[in-house]
Residue frames as qw, qx, qy, qz and C-alpha x, y, z in Angstrom:
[[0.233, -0.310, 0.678, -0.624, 2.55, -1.40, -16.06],
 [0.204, -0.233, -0.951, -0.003, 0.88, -4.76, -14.93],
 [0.547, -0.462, -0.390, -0.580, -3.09, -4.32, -14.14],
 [0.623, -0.347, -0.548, 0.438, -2.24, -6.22, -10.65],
 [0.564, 0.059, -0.093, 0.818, 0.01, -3.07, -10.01],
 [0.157, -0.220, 0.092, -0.958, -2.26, -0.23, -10.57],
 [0.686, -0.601, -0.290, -0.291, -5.29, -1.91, -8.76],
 [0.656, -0.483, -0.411, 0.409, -2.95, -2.63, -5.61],
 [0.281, -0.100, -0.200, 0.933, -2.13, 1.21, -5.63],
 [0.304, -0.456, -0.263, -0.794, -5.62, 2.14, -6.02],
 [0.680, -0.530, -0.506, 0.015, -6.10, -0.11, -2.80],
 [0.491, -0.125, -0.317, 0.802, -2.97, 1.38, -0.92],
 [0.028, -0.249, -0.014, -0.968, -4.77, 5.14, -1.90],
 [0.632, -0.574, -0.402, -0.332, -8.70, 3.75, -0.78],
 [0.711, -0.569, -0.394, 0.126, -6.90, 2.66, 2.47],
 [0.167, -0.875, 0.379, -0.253, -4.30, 5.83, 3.13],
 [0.921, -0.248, 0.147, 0.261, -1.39, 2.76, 3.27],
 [0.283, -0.759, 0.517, 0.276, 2.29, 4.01, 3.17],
 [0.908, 0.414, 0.053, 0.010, 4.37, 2.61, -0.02],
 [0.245, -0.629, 0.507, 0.536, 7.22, 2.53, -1.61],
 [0.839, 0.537, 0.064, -0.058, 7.25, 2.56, -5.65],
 [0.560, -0.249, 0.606, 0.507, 10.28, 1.40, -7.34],
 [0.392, 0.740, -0.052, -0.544, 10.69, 3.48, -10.81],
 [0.887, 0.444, 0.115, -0.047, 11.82, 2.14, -13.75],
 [0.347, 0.735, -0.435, 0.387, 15.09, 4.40, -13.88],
 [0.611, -0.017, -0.644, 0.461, 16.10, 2.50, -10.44],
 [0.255, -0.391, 0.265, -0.844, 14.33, 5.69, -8.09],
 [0.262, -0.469, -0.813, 0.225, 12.55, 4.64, -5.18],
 [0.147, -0.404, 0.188, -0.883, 9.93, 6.76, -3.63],
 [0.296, -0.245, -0.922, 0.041, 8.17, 6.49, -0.78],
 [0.350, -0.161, -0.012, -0.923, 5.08, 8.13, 0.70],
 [0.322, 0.322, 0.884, -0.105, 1.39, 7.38, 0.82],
 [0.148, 0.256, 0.820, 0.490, -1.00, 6.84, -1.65],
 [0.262, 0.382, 0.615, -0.638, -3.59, 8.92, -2.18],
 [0.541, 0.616, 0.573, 0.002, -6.82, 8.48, -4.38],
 [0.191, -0.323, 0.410, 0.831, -6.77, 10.54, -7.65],
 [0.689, 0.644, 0.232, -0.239, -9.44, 11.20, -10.74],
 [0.275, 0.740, -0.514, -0.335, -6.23, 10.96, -13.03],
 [0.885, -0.171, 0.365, -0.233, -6.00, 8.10, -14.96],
 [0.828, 0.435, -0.314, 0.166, -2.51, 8.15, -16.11],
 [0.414, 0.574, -0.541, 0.454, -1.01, 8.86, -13.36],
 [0.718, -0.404, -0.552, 0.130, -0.53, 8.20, -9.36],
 [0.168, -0.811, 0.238, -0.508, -0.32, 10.92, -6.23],
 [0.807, -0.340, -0.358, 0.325, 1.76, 10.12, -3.60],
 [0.053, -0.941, 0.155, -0.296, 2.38, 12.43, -0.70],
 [0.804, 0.037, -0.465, 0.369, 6.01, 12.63, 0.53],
 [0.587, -0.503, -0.268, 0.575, 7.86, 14.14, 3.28],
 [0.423, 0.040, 0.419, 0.802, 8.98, 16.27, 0.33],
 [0.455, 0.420, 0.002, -0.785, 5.08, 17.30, -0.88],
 [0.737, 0.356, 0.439, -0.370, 3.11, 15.74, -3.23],
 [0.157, -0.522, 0.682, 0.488, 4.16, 13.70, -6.03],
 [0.817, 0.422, 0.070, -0.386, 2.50, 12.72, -9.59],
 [0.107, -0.642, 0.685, 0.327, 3.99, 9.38, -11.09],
 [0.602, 0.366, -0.359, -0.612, 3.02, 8.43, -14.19],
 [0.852, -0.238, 0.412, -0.219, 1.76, 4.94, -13.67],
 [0.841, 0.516, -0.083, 0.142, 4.42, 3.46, -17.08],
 [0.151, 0.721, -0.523, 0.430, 7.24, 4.70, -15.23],
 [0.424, -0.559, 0.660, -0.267, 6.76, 2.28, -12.26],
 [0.505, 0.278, -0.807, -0.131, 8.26, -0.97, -12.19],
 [0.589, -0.184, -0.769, 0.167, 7.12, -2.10, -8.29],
 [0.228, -0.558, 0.218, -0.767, 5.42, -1.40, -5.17],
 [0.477, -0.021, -0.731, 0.487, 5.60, -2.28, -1.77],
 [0.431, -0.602, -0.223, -0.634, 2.95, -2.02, 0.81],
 [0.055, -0.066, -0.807, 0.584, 3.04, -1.59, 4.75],
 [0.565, -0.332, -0.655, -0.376, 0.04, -3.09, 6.24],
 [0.255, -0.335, 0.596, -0.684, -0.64, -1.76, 9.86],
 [0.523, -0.125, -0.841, 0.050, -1.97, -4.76, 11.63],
 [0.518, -0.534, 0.207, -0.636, -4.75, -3.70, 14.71],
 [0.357, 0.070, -0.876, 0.318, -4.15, -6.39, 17.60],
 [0.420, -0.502, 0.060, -0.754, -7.48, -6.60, 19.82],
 [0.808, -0.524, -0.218, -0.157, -7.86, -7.59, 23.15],
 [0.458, -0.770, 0.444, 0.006, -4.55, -8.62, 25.50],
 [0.777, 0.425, -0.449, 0.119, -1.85, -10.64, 24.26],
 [0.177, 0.560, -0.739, 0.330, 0.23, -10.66, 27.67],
 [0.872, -0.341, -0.319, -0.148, -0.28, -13.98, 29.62]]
């Protein structure tokens, strides 16, 4: 797994951001990240319950980024 890859899912777990990994075998899951002391593998909690996935097994991930909008916007 690329070094890019598992820092941007240690960021996604620091900030409680919603993912979606893409697995090597062609699985998607999706969930959110959450921090871990394991350092082979990655927690992500789904709808399902909590899921450990070994960080060699993923091939991509995909962060949602909640944007905060301050002040009014309607003119």
């Amino acid at each position: 797994m690329d070094k890019k890859l598992k820092q941007s899912l240690k960021v996604a777990a620091v900030r409680r951001e919603l993912i979606v990994v893409w697995l090597l075998n062609g699985d998607k899951i999706k969930g959110i990240a959450e921090v871990s002391a394991d350092p082979e593998r990655v927690k992500i909690i789904t709808i399902e319950g909590p899921v450990w996935v070994p960080y060699i097994e993923v091939e991509s991930i995909s962060r949602v980024i909640r944007l905060r909008v301050e002040g009014e916007t309607n003119k």
